[in-house]
C-alpha positions as CSV (number, residue, x, y, z in Angstrom):
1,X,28.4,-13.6,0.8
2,X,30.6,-15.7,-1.4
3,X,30.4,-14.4,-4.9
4,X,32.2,-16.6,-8.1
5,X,32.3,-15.2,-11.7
6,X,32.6,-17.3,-14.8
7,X,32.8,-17.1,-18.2
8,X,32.8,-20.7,-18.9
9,X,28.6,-20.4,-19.7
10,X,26.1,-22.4,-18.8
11,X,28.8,-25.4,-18.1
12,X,30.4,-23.6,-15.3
13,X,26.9,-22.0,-13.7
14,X,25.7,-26.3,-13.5
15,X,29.1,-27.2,-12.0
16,X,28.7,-25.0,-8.9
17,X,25.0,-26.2,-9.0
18,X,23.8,-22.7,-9.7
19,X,21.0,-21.9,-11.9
20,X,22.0,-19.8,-15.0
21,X,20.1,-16.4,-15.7
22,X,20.0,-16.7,-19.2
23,X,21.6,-14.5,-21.7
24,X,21.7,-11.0,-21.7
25,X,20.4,-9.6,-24.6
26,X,23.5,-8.1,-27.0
27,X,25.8,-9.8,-24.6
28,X,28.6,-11.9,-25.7
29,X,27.8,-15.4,-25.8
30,X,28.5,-17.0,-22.2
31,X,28.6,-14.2,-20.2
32,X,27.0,-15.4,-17.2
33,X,27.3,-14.4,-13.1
34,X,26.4,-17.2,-10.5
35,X,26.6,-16.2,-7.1
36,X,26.2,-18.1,-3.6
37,X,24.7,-17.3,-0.1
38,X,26.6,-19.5,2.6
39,X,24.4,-21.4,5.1
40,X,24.6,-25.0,6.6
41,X,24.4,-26.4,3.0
42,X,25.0,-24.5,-0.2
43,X,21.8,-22.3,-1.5
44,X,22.5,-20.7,-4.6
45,X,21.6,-17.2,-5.8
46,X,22.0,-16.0,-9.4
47,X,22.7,-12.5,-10.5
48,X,22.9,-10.6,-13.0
49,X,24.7,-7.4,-14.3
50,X,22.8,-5.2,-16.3
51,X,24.7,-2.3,-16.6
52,X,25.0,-0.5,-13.2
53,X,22.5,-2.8,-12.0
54,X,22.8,-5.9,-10.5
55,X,19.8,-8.0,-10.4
56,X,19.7,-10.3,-7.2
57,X,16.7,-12.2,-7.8
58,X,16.6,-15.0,-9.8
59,X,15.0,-15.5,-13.6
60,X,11.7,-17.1,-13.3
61,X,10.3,-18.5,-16.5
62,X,8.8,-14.9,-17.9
63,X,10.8,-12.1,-16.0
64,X,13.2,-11.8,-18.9
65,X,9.9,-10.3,-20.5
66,X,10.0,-7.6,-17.4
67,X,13.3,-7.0,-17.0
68,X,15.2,-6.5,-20.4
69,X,17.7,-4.2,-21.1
70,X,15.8,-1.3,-21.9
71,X,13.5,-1.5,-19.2
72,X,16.2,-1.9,-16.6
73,X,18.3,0.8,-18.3
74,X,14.7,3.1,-18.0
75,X,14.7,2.2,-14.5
76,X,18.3,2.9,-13.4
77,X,18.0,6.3,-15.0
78,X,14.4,7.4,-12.6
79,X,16.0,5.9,-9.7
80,X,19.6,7.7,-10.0
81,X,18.3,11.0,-10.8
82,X,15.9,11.1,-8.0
83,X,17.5,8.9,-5.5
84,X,18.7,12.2,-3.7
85,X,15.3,14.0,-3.6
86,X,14.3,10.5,-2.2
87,X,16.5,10.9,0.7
88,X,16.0,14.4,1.4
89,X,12.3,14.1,1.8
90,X,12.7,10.9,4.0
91,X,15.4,13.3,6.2
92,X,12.4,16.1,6.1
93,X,10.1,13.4,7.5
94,X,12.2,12.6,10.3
95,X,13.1,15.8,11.3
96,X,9.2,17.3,11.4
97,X,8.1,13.7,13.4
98,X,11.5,15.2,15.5
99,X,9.5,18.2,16.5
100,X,6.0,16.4,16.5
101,X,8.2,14.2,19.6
102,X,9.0,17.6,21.2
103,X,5.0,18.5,21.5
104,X,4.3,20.1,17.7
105,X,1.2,19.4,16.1
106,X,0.7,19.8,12.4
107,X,-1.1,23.0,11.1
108,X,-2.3,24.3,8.2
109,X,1.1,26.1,6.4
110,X,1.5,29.6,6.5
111,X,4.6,29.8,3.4
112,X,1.2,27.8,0.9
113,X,-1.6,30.1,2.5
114,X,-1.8,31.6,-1.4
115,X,-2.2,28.1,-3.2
116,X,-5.3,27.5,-0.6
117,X,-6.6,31.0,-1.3
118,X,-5.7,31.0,-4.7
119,X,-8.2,30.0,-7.5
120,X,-7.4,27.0,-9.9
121,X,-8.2,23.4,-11.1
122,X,-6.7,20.1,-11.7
123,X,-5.8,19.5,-15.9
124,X,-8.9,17.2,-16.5
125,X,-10.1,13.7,-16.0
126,X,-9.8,11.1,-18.6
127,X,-13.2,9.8,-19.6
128,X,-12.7,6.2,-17.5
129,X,-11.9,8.1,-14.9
130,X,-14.9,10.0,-14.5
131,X,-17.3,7.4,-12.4
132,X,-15.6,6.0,-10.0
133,X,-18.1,5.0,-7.5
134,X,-16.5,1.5,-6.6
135,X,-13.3,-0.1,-6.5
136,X,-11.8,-3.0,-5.4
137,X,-8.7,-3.3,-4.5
138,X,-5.8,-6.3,-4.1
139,X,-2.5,-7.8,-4.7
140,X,-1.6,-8.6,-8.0
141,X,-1.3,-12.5,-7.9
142,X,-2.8,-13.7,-11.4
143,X,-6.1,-14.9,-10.2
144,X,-6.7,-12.0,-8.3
145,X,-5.9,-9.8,-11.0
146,X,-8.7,-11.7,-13.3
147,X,-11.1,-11.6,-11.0
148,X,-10.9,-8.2,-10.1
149,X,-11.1,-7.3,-13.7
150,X,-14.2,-8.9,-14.1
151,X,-16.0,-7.5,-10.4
152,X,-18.4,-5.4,-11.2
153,X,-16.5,-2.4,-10.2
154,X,-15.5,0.4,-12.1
155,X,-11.5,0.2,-11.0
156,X,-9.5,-1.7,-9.7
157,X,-6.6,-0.9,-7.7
158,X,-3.4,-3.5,-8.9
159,X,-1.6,-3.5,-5.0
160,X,2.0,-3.2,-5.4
161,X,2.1,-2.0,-1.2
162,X,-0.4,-2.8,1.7
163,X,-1.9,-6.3,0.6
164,X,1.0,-7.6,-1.2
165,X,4.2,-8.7,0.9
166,X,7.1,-7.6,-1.7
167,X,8.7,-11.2,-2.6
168,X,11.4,-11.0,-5.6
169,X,9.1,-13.7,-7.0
170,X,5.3,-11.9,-6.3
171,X,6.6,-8.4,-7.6
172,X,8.1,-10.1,-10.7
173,X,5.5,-12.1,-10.9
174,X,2.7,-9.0,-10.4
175,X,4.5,-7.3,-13.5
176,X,4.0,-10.2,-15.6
177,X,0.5,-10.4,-14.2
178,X,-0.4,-7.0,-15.4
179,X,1.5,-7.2,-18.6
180,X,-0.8,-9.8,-19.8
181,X,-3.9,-8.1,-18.4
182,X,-3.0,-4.7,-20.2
183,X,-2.4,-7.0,-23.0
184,X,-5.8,-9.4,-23.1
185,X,-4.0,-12.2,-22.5
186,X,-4.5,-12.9,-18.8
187,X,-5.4,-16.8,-17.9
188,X,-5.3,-18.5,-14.4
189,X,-5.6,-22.6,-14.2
190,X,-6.5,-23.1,-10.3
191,X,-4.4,-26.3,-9.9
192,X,-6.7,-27.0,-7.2
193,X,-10.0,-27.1,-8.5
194,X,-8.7,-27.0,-12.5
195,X,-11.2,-24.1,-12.4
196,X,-10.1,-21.6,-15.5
197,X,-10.5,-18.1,-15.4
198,X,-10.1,-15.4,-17.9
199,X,-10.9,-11.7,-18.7
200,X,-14.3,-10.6,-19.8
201,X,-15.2,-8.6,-22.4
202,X,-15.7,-5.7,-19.9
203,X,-13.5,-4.9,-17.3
204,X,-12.4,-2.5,-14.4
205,X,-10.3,0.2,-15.1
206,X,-6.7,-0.9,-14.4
207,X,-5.4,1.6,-11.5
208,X,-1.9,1.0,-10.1
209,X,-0.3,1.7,-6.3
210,X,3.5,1.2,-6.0
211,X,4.8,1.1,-3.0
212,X,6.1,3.9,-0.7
213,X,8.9,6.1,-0.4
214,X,10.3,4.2,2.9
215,X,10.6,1.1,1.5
216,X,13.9,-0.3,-0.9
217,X,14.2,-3.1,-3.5
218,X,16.9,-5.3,-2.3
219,X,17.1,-7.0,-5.4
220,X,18.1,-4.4,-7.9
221,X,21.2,-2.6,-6.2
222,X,22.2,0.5,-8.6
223,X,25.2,2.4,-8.5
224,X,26.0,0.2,-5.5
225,X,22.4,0.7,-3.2
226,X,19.3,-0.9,-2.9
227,X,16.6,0.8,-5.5
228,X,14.0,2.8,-4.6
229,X,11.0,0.5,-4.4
230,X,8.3,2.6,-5.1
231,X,10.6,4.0,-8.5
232,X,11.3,0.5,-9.3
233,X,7.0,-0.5,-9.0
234,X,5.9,2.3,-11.3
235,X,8.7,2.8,-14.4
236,X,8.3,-1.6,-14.7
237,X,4.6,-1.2,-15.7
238,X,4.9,2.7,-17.0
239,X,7.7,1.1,-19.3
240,X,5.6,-2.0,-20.7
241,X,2.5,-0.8,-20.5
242,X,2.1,3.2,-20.5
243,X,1.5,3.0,-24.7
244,X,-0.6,0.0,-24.9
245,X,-2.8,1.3,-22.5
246,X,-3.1,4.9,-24.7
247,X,-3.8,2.9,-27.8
248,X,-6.7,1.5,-26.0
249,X,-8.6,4.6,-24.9
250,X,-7.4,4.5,-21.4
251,X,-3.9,5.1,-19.6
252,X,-1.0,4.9,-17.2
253,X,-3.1,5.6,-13.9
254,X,-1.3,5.5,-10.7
255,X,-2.1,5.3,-6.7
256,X,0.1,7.1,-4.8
257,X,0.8,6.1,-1.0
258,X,2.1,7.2,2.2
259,X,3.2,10.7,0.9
260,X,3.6,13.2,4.0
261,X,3.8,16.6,2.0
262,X,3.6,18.6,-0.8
263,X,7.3,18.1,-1.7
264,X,6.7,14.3,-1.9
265,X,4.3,15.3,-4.4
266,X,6.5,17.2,-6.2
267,X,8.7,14.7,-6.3
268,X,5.9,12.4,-7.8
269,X,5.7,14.9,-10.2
270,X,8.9,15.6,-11.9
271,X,9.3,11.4,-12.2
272,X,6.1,11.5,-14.0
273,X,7.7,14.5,-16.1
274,X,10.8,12.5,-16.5
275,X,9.2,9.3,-17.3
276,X,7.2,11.1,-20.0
277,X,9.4,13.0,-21.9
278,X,12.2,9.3,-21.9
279,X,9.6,7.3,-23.8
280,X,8.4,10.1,-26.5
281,X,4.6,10.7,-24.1
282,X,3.1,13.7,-23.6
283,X,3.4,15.3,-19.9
284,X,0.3,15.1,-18.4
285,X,-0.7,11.7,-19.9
286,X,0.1,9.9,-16.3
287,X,-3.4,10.2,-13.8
288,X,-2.5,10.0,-10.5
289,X,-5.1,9.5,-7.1
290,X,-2.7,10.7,-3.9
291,X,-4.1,8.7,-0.8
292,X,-4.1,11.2,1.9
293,X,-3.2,8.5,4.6
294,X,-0.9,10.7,7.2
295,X,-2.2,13.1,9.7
296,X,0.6,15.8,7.9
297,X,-1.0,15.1,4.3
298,X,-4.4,15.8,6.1
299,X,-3.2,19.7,6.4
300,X,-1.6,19.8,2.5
301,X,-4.1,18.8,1.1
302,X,-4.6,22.1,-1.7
303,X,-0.8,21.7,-2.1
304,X,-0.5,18.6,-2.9
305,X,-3.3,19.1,-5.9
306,X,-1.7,21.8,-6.7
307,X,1.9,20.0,-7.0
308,X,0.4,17.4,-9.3
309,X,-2.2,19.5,-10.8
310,X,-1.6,18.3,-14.5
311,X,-1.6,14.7,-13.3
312,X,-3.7,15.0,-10.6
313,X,-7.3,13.7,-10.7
314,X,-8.4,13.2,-7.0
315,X,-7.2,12.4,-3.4
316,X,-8.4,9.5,-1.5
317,X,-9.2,8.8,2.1
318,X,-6.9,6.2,3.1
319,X,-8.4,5.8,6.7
320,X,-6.5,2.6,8.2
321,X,-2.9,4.1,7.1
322,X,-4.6,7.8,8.4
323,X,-5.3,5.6,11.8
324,X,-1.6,4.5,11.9
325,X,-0.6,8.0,11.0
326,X,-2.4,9.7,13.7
327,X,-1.2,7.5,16.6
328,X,2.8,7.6,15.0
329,X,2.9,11.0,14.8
330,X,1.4,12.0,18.3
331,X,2.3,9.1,19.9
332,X,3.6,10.6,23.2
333,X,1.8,13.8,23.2
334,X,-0.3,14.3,26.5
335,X,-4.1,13.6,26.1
336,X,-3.5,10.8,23.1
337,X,-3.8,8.0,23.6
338,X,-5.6,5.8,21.2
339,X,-8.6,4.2,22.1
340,X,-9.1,0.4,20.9
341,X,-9.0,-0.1,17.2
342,X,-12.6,-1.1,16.7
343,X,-14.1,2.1,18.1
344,X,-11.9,4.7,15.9
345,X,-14.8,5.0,12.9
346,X,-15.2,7.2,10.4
347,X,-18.2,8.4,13.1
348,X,-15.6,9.7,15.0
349,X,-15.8,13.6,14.9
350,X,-11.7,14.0,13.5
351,X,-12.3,11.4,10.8
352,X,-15.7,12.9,9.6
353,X,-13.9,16.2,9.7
354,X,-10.9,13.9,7.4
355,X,-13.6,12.7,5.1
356,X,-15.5,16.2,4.8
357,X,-12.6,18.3,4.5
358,X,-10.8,16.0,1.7
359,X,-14.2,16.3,-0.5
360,X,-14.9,20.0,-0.2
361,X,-11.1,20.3,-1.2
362,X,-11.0,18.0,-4.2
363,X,-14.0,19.7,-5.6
364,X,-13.1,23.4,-5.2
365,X,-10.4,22.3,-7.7
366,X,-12.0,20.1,-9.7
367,X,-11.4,16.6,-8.7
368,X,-12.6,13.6,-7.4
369,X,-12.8,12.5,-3.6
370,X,-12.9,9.0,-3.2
371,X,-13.9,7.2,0.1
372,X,-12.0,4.7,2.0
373,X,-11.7,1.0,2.4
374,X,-14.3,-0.9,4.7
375,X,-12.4,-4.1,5.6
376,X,-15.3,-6.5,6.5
377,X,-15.5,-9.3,4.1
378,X,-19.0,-11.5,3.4
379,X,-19.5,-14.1,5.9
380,X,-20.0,-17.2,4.3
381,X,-22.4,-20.1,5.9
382,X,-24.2,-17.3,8.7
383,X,-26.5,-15.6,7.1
384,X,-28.0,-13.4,10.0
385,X,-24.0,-12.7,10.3
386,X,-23.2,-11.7,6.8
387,X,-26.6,-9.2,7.0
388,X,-24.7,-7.8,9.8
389,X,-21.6,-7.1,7.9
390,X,-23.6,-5.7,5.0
391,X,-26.0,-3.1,7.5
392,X,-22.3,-1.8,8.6
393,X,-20.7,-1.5,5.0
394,X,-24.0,0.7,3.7
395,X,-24.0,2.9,6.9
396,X,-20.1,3.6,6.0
397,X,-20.6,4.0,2.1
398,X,-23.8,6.1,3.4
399,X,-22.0,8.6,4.9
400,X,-19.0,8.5,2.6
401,X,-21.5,9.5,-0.2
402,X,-23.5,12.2,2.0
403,X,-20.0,14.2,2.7
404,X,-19.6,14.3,-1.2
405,X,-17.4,11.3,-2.2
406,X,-17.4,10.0,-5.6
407,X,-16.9,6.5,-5.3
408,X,-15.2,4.1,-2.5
409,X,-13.0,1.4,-2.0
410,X,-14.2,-2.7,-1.4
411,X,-12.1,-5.4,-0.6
412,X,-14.0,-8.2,-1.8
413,X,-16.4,-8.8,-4.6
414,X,-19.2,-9.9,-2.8
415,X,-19.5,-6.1,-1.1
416,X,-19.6,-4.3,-4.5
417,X,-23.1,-4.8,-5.4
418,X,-23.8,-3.3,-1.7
419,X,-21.3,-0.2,-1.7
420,X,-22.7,0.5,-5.7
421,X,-26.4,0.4,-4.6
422,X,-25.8,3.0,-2.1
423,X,-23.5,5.9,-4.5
424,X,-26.1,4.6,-7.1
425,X,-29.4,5.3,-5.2
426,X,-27.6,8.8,-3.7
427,X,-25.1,9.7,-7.1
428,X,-27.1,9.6,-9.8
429,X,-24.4,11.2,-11.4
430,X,-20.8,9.6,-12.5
431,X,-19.5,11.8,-9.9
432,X,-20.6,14.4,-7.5
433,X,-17.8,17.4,-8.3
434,X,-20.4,19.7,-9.4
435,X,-22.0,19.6,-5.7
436,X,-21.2,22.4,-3.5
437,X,-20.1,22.0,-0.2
438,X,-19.5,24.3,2.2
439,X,-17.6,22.2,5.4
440,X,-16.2,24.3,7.8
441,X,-13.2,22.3,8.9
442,X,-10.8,24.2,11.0
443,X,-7.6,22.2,12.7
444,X,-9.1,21.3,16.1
445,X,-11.4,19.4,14.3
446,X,-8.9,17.0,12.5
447,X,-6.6,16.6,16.0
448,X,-10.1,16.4,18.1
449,X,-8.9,12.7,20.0
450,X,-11.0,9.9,19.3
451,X,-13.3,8.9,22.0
452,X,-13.9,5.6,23.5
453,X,-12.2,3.0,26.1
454,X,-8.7,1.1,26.4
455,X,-9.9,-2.9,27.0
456,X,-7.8,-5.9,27.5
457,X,-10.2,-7.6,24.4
458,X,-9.0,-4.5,22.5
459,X,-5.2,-5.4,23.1
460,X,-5.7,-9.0,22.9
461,X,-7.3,-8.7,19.7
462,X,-4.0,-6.2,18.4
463,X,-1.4,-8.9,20.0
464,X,-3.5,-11.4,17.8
465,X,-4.0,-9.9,14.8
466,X,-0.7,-8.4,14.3
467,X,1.1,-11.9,15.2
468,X,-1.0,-13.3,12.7
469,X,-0.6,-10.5,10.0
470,X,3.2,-10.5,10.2
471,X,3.4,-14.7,10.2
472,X,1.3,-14.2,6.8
473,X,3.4,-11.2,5.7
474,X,7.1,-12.5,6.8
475,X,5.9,-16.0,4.4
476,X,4.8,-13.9,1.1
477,X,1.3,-13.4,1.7
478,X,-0.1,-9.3,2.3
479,X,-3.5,-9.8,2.6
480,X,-5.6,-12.0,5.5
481,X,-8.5,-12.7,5.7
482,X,-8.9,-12.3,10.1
483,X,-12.3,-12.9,12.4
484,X,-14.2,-11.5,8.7
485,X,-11.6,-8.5,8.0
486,X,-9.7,-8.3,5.6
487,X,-6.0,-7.2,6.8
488,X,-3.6,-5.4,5.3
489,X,-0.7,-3.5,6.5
490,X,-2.2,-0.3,7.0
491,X,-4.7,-2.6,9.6
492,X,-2.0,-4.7,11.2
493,X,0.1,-1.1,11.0
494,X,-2.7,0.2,13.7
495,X,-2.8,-3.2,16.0
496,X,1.0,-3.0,16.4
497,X,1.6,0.9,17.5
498,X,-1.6,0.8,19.7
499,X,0.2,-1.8,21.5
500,X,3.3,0.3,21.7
501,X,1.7,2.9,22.4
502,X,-0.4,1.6,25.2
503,X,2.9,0.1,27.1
504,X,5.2,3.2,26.2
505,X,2.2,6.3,27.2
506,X,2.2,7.5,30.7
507,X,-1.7,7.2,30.0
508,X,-1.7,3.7,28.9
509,X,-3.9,2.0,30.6
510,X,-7.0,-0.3,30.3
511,X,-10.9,1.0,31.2
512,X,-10.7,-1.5,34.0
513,X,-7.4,0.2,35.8
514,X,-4.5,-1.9,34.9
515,X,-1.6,-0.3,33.2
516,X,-0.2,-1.7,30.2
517,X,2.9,-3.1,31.1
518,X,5.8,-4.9,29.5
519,X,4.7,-7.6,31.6
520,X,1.1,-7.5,31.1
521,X,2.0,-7.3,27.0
522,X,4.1,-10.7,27.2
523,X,1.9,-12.6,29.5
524,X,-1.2,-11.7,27.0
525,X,1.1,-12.4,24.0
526,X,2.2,-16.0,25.6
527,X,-1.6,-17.0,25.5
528,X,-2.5,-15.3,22.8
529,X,0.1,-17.4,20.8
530,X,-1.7,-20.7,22.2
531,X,-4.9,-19.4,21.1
532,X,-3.0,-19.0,18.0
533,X,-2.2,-22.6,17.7
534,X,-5.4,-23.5,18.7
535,X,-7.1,-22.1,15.7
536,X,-5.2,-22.8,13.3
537,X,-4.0,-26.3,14.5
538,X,-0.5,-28.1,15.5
539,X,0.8,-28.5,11.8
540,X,0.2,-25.6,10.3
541,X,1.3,-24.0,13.8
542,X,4.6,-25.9,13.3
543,X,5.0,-25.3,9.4
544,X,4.2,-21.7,9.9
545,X,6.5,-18.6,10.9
546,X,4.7,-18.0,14.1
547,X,7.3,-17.9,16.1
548,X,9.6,-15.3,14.0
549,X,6.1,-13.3,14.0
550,X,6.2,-13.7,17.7
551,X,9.1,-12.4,18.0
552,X,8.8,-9.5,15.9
553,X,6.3,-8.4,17.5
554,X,7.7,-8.3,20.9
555,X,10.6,-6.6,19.5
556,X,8.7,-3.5,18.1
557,X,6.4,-3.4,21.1
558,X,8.8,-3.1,23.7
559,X,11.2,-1.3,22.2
560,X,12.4,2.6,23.4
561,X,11.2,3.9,19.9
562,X,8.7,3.8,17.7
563,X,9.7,1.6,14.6
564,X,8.2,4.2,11.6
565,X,6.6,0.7,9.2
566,X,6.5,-2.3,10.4
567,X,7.5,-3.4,6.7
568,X,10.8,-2.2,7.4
569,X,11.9,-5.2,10.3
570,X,10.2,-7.6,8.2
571,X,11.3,-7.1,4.9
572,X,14.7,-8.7,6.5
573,X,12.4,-11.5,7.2
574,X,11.4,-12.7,3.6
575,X,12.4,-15.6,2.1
C-alpha cells in the first residue's frame, strides 16, 4: 500500500483523485489524509486519523454522524482495555478444541459445581422484556430494519453477525439505520417500486447482536491492530443510542454470540461495567440474551448466568451455530460423524436434551429461555407447499413451547402469526418462568450422536448451498433466501464442515457405500456449479462471484484442518 499525506486540503485530496473525508471535528482547518491501494489502475482509499485510530473506510454521506470524535474516542478506550482478555480467551478456545482433537469431550465443570448447586437469580427483567414469545430476526439494511419494526413480533433482533456480511459500507450503514430507528426517524424509498415505508406507531422491541469474539474490524486499526469487531458493533450503538433508548421506557438490549465459556461471559460483563460507568449509566442498565450456540456453552450454562447475572435476562437456543458447534468440536472423534443436515432436528434426542436443559436452567434462576430459529420461509404461488412449511414451523414452535420456552425466533414476517398462535394458545402467560420443570439432563444425553444416514443428495445439497451462501456473502449480502430457507452463516457454517467432515472422517461415507473422497467432493462440486449456472442463469452466473465461492469452498473442504468460521477466509474476500 502506497500511503500520501497532505496538508494542502481538499485541493491536494482532488489532485490525486482521492475523495476527501471531511473535517475532523476541532481539527485545524485542512488537515486531511488520502491514501491509495495499487492495482492495474489507481483505486483510491481515504483514511482518517482519529486519535490512535485510523479509520480505513471511507465517509459515506451520514457516517460522520456515527463516527465523531467522541464516539471513536469511547470506542478505542473498550477495545484497548480489553483487547488482551480478547486474546486470551480466543488462546483458551484453541487450546480446550486442542484437547477435544486428542479425544476430550466437554463435561459439566467440577471448579463451578457450587454456582450450579448454589441458589440465586438473575437482577430482573425490564418490563419490554417480559413477553417475548416471537422475534424476528435480520440484518440491519434500512428496509429491513422498518419492516421488522412494524412485524407483529414482540422483538426484533438488529443482526450485526450471521445474516449480515460485515461491508465497511452495511455496518456503517446499519449504525445509521438504527440511529434513526431509536430516534423515530426511520424512512426507506424502494427505488424500485417508489414504495415508502416508515415506522408505526407500535413497534418491536429493538434487540441488538454484534458480532463474535473471532472476527476483527479491518477498518478501524487501533494502537496499530485491527479492532475487535464485536467491541466495535456494540459501544457504536451503546454510545448513540444507550440514553435515548432509557428516556423512552426501554433500553440498551444486546444478543450475545458464539461465546464458548463462562470467562467470555465475564468478559461481556466487565465491558458492559466499563461502558456504563464512561457515559455516567447505571451498571446493570445493559440486558443481555447469551445464545448458547457451542456444544462447550451447552455445559456452562449456570455459569454463564451467573457471570452476567445483573445483566442477564435469558439464554437462547441458537440450534444452527449449536449444529456447527457440535460437528467442529468432535469432528474426528470415533463414532461422529454427522448425519445429513436435514435430519439433525430439534427431534433429535441431544438437541431436545439442548432445548430442555437450557429452559429448566434459565428458570431455576429466574430468566427467560427463548427457542431457536426455524429457517423455512412462506412459499409464495404453492399453496399446498407453503401449508407444508407452516405444519413443520407449528410442530417445532410446539415443542419449543412444551419444553418451557418463552418465546422463539422467525425469520420472516409471514411465519409470525403461525409461531404466536402456538406460544399464544399454550402461554397464556407473557412468559412461562413460573413453570416448574424438572428435566433430568445428564451429559450422555447432550453428546448422544444424532441418528440418521450420509446421502449423496445430502452432500450435494451442502456443496450447493454453501457455494451459493459464500457467492452471496463474499458480494455484501448475509442472508439468502435457498430452495425456501433462509440461510445464514450459522446454516451455510453446517453445509461446509459436514462436507469436511465427511471427506476428512475415517467413517465418512455415504448410506449407499461410497466413501467421500477428495475426488468424489470435486467431481459433485464441478456439476453442482453447472447446476449453479443453470438456476440462476448465464449473466448473473458471469456477473456474480461464483467462481471465488467455488474456490473457497474447495479450499476449506480439502484442506488438513478444520478452518474454525468460515467468515474468517472470506472476510479477505469483501469488496
Amino acid at each position: 500500500m502506497r500511503r500520501e499525506q497532505t496538508r494542502d486540503s481538499l485541493g491536494a485530496c482532488r489532485r490525486y483523485n482521492a475523495r476527501p473525508v471531511g473535517l475532523l471535528r476541532n481539527s485545524p482547518a485542512g488537515q486531511y489524509r488520502c491514501a491509495f491501494r495499487s492495482t492495474t489502475t489507481y483505486m483510491t482509499e481515504t483514511v482518517t486519523t482519529v486519535g490512535n485510530v485510523d479509520i480505513l473506510g471511507p465517509f459515506e454521506p451520514g457516517f460522520e454522524r456515527v463516527l465523531t470524535e467522541e464516539a471513536v474516542a469511547f470506542t478505542r478506550q473498550l477495545v484497548s482495555r480489553f483487547r488482551p482478555t480478547v486474546r486470551a480467551c480466543l488462546a483458551t478456545r484453541s487450546a480446550k478444541q486442542a484437547l477435544f482433537d486428542r479425544g476430550v469431550t466437554p463435561e459439566f465443570l467440577p471448579d463451578t459445581q457450587h454456582i450450579r448447586e448454589a441458589s440465586w437469580r438473575v437482577r430482573g427483567i425490564p418490563r419490554d422484556l417480559r413477553d417475548r414469545r416471537v422475534e424476528i430476526t435480520g440484518p440491519v439494511n434500512r428496509k429491513m430494519v422498518i419492516n421488522a419494526l412494524n412485524a407483529p413480533v414482540q422483538c426484533y433482533m438488529a443482526d450485526f453477525e450471521d445474516s449480515q456480511a460485515p461491508t465497511w459500507s452495511g455496518l456503517m450503514h446499519g449504525q445509521l439505520n438504527l440511529m434513526d430507528a431509536v430516534a423515530g426517524t426511520i424512512e426507506y424509498t424502494d427505488p424500485s417500486s417508489d414504495k415508502a415505508y416508515r415506522l408505526n406507531e407500535s413497534r418491536a422491541t429493538l434487540i441488538v447482536r454484534p458480532r463474535g469474539w473471532h472476527m476483527v474490524e479491518r477498518h478501524l486499526r487501533i494502537d496499530g491492530a485491527p479492532a475487535t469487531a464485536a467491541i466495535v458493533d456494540f459501544a457504536l450503538f451503546f454510545f448513540h443510542n444507550a440514553k435515548a433508548l432509557l428516556s423512552q421506557g426501554s433500553g440498551p438490549y444486546f444478543y450475545l454470540p458464539k461465546i464458548e465459556s463462562h470467562l467470555e461471559a465475564r468478559l461481556w460483563n466487565d465491558i458492559f461495567n466499563a461502558a456504563q460507568d464512561e457515559l455516567g449509566i447505571n451498571r446493570g442498565t445493559i440486558k443481555a440474551t447469551v445464545l448458547i450456540e457451542t456444544l462447550p456453552a451447552a455445559f456452562e450454562m449456570d455459569e454463564i448466568l451467573y457471570e452476567l447475572r445483573d445483566h442477564v435476562v435469558g439464554l437462547n437456543c441458537g440450534r444452527w451455530d449449536y449444529i456447527f458447534s457440535m460437528i467442529k468440536t468432535l469432528k474426528l472423534q470415533p463414532g461422529r460423524v454427522m448425519a445429513d443436515r436435514f435430519v439433525v432436528d430439534m427431534a433429535q434426542h441431544c438437541m431436545d436434551s439442548y432445548s430442555k436443559l437450557l429452559c429448566q436452567t434459565c428458570h431455576q434462576r429466574g430468566a427467560m429461555a427463548m427457542g431457536g430459529m426455524s429457517a423455512f420461509i412462506p412459499v409464495k404461488n404453492d399453496e399446498a407447499a407453503n401449508e407444508k412449511v407452516f405444519a413443520r414451523v407449528r410442530a417445532d414452535k410446539q415443542r419449543e413451547v412444551a419444553n418451557g420456552h418463552d418465546g422463539t425466533w422467525v425469520a420472516h414476517p409471514g411465519l409470525a402469526p403461525v409461531a404466536r398462535a402456538v406460544f399464544d394458545e399454550h402461554m397464556p402467560t407473557p412468559n412461562q418462568i413460573d413453570k416448574p420443570q424438572d428435566w433430568r439432563i445428564f451429559t450422555d444425553d447432550l453428546l448422544r450422536q444424532p441418528e440418521g444416514p450420509i446421502t449423496e443428495v445430502g452432500l450435494r445439497n451442502n456443496i450447493s448451498v454453501a457455494v451459493q451462501y459464500i457467492e452471496a456473502w463474499i458480494s455484501g449480502n448475509g442472508c439468502v433466501p435457498l430452495y425456501n430457507l433462509m440461510e445464514d452463516a450459522a446454516t451455510a457454517e453446517i453445509s461446509r464442515t459436514q462436507v469436511w467432515q465427511w471427506i476428512h472422517h475415517p467413517e465418512g461415507q455415504l448410506e449407499d457405500g461410497r466413501e467421500v473422497t477428495v475426488e468424489l467432493f470435486e467431481q459433485l462440486l464441478s456439476e453442482e456449479m453447472e447446476n449453479i449456472r443453470a438456476e440462476v442463469g448465464e449473466a448473473r452466473f458471469e456477473s456474480g462471484r461464483f467462481t471465488a465461492a467455488r474456490d473457497l469452498m474447495h479450499r476449506l473442504c480439502i484442506a488438513d484442518e478444520l478452518a474454525d468460521f468460515l467468515t474468517l477466509p472470506a472476510y479477505e474476500l469483501l469488496p
